[in-house]
C-alpha positions as CSV (number, residue, x, y, z in Angstrom):
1,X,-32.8,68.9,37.1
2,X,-34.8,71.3,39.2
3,X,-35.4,75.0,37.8
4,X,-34.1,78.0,39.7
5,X,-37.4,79.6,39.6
6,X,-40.8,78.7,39.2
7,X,-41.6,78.3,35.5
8,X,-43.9,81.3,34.4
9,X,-47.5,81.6,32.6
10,X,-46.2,84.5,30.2
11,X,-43.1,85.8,28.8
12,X,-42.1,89.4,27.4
13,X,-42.2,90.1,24.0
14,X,-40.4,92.5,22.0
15,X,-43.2,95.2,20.1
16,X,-40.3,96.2,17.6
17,X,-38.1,93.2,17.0
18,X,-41.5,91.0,16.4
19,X,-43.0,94.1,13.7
20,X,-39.8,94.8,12.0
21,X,-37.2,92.2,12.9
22,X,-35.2,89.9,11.0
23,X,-37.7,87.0,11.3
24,X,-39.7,89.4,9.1
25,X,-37.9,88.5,6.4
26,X,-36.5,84.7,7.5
27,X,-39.6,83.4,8.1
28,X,-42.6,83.1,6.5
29,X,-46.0,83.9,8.3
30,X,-46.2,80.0,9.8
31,X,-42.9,80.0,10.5
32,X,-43.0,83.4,12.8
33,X,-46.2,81.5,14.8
34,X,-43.9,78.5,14.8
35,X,-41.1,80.7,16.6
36,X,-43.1,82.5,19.0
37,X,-44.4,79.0,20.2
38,X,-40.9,78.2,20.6
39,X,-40.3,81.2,23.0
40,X,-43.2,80.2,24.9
41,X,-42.6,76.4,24.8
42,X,-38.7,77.4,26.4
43,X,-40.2,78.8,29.4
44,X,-42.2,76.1,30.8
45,X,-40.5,73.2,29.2
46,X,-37.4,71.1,31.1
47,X,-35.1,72.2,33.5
48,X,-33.6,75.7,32.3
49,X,-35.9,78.5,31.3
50,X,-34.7,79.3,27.3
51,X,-34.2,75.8,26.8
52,X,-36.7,73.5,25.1
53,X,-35.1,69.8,26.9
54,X,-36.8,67.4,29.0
55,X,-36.0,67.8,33.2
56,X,-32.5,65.9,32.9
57,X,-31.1,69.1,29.9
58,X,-31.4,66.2,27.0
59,X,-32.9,67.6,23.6
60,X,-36.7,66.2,23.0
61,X,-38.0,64.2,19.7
62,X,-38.2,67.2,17.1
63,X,-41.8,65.2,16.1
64,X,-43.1,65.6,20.2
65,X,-41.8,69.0,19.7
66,X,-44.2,69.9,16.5
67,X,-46.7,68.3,18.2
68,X,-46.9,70.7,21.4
69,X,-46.3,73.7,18.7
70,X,-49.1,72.4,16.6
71,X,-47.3,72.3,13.5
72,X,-45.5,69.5,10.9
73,X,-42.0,68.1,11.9
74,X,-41.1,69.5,8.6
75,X,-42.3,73.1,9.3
76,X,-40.5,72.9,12.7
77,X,-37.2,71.9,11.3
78,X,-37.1,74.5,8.7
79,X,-37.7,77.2,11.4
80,X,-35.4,75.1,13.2
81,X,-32.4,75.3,10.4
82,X,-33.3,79.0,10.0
83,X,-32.9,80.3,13.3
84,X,-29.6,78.3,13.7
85,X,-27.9,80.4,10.6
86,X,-29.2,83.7,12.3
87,X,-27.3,82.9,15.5
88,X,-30.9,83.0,17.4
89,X,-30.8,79.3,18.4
90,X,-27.9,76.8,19.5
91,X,-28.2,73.1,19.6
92,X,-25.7,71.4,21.9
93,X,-24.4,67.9,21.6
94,X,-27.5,66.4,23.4
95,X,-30.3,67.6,21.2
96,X,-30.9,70.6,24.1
97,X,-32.2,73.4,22.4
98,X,-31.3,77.1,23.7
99,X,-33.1,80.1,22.2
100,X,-29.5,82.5,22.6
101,X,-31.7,86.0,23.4
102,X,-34.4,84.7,25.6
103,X,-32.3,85.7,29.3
104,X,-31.6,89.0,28.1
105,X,-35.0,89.7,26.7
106,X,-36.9,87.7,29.7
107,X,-34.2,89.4,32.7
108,X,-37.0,91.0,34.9
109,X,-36.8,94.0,37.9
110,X,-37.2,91.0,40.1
111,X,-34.2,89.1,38.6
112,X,-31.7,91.9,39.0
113,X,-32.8,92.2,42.6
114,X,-32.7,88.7,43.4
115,X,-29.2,88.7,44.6
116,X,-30.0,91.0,47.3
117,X,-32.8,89.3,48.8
118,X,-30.7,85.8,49.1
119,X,-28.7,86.9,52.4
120,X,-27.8,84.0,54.7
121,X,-30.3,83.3,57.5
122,X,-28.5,84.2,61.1
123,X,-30.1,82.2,63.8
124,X,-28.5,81.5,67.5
125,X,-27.4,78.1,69.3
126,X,-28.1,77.4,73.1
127,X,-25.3,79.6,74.1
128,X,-26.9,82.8,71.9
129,X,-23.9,83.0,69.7
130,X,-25.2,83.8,66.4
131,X,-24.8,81.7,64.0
132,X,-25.2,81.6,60.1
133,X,-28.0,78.6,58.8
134,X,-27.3,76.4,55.7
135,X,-30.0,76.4,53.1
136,X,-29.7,73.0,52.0
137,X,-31.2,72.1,56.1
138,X,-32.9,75.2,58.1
139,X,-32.8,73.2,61.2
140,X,-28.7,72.7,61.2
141,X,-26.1,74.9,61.1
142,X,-23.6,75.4,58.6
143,X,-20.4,76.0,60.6
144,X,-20.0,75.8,64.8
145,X,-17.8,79.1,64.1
146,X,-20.2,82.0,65.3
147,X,-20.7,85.3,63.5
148,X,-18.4,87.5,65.3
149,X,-19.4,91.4,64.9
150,X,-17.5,94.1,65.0
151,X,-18.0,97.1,67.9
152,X,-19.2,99.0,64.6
153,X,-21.5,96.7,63.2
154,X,-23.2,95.9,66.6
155,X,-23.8,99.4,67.5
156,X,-25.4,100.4,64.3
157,X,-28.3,101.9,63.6
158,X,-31.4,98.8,62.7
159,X,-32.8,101.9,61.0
160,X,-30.1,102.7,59.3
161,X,-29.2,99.3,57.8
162,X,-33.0,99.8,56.7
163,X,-31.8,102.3,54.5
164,X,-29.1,101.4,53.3
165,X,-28.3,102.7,49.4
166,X,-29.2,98.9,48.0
167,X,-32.7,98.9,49.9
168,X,-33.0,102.7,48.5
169,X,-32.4,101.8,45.0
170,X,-34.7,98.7,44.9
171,X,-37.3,100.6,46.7
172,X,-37.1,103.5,44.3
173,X,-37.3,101.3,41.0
174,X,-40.2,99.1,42.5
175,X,-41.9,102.5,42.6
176,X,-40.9,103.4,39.4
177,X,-42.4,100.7,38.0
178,X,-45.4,101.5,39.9
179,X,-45.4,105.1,38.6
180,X,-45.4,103.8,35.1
181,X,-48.7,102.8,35.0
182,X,-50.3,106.0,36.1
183,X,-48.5,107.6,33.3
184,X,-49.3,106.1,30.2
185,X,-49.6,109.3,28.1
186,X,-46.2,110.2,28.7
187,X,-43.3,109.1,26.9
188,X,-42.1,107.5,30.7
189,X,-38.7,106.3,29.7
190,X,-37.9,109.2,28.0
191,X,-39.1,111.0,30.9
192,X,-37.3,109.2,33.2
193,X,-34.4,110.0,31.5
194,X,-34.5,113.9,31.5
195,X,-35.3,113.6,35.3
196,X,-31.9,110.8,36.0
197,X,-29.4,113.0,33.9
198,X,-31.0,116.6,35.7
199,X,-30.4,115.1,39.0
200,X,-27.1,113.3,38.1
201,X,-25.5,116.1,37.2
202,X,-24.2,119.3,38.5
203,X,-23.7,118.0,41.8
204,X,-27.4,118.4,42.9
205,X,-28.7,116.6,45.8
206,X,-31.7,114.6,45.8
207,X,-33.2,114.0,49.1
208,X,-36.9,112.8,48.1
209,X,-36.3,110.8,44.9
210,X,-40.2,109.8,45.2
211,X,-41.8,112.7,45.3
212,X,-39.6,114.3,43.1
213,X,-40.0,112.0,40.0
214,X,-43.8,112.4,40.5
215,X,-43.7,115.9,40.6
216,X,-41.5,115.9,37.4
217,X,-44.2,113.7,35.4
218,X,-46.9,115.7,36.9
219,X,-45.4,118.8,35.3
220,X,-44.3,117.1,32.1
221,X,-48.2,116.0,31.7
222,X,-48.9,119.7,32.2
223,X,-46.7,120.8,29.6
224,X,-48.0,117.9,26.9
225,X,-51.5,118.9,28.3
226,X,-50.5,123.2,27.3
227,X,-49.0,122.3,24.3
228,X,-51.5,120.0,22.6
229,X,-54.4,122.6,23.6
230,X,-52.2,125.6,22.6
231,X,-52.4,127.5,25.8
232,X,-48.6,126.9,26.3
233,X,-47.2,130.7,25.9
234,X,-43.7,130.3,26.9
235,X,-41.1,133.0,26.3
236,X,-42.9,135.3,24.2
237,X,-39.5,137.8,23.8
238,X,-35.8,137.1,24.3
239,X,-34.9,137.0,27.8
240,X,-38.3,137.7,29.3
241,X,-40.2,134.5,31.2
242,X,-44.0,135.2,31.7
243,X,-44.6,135.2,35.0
244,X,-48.0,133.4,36.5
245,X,-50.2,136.5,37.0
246,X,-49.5,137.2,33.6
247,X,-50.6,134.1,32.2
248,X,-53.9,134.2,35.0
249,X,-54.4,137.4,33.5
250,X,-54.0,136.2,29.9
251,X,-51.5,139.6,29.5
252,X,-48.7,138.9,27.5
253,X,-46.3,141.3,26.6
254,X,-46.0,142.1,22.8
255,X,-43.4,141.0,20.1
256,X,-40.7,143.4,19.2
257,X,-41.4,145.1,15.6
């Protein structure tokens, strides 16, 4: 059985649940190798990413399996019986071996957005009627009913289809992720947070989402930056704000007695 995607070189790993998970304490140190091996081994093995089967979803010889994790059968089947009474693994009728977690741990940006980029090709017959392709056979056409538009839809806008509130939200979070790495001294998720729930709420609007999350990392980098060196003076009495010519000045107002 052919994958849905193209089977990939690495997989995510979890920083916490691997340092102070339960496999901490259900596994020994060979048998924590033996299960990220299995994690890797479900990604590029058979027909279903998660599952360690052969290409028809039929469970492999436990002793081939061993072999490719470079460990004994009985090792293998230990981690094997282990996992199963944790709820991590499930073993179907076949032999097919699915590691339970792996879809919500692996679930990628790209994943989540997938849906959106599979829209049916239109193309036109001889007559110019539009009409919508099958995937199975790019040169045929699904249906001889043509694509009827409405006045509406015809007279819209190709710029604003362009930006439509789907194309706006995937273009925002592939910048997000792009942002991340420029910001690796900040907490960025937590970051990111402050900056969703201040422009969620109170009925702001947000015309330059861009711009404006790189101006609010900038500034929170300025602030770690002021407090780490101690030159962050913030409100020195109740009710009065320091204004910038008094911190260019370096005059700051005194305490109360």
């Amino acid at each position: 059985m052919a994958r849905g995607r193209k089977p990939r070189t690495w997989v995510k790993m979890d920083c916490e649940g691997l340092l102070r998970g339960s496999i901490n304490y259900l596994l020994e140190l060979d048998g924590q190798a033996v299960w990220l091996k299995m994690i890797a081994l479900s990604e590029v093995c058979g027909g279903r990413p998660g599952f360690i089967e052969d290409n028809e979803e039929r469970g492999l010889p436990h002793e081939y399996i061993a072999h490719e994790l470079h460990c004994s059968t009985e090792l293998f089947n230990k981690v094997l019986e282990t996992m199963k009474v944790d709820g991590a693994v499930a073993v179907n009728g076949s032999g097919s071996i699915e590691l339970v977690n792996f879809g919500h741990y692996q679930f990628s940006e790209y994943d989540r957005q997938k849906p959106y980029r599979q829209k049916p090709k239109v193309t036109s017959d001889t007559h110019g009627n539009q009409m919508i392709a099958d995937d199975s056979n790019r040169n045929q056409l699904q249906s001889n009913v043509p694509v009827i538009q409405s006045e509406s839809e015809s007279n819209t806008n190709p710029k604003e289809k362009a930006t439509s509130p789907e194309v706006k939200e995937m273009e925002f979070n592939d910048y997000v992720e792009e942002l991340r790495s420029q910001y690796t001294d900040l907490d960025f998720d937590n970051q990111l947070k402050k900056f969703t729930l201040y422009w969620s709420e109170g009925g702001r609007k947000l015309k330059r989402p861009k711009l404006a999350l790189t101006n609010w990392m900038d500034k929170a980098r300025e602030f770690k930056g002021e407090k780490n060196n101690g030159t962050h003076q913030g409100h020195t009495e109740r009710g009065h704000k320091t204004t910038y010519a008094e911190r260019r000045a370096g005059l700051m107002p005194k305490f109360r007695p």
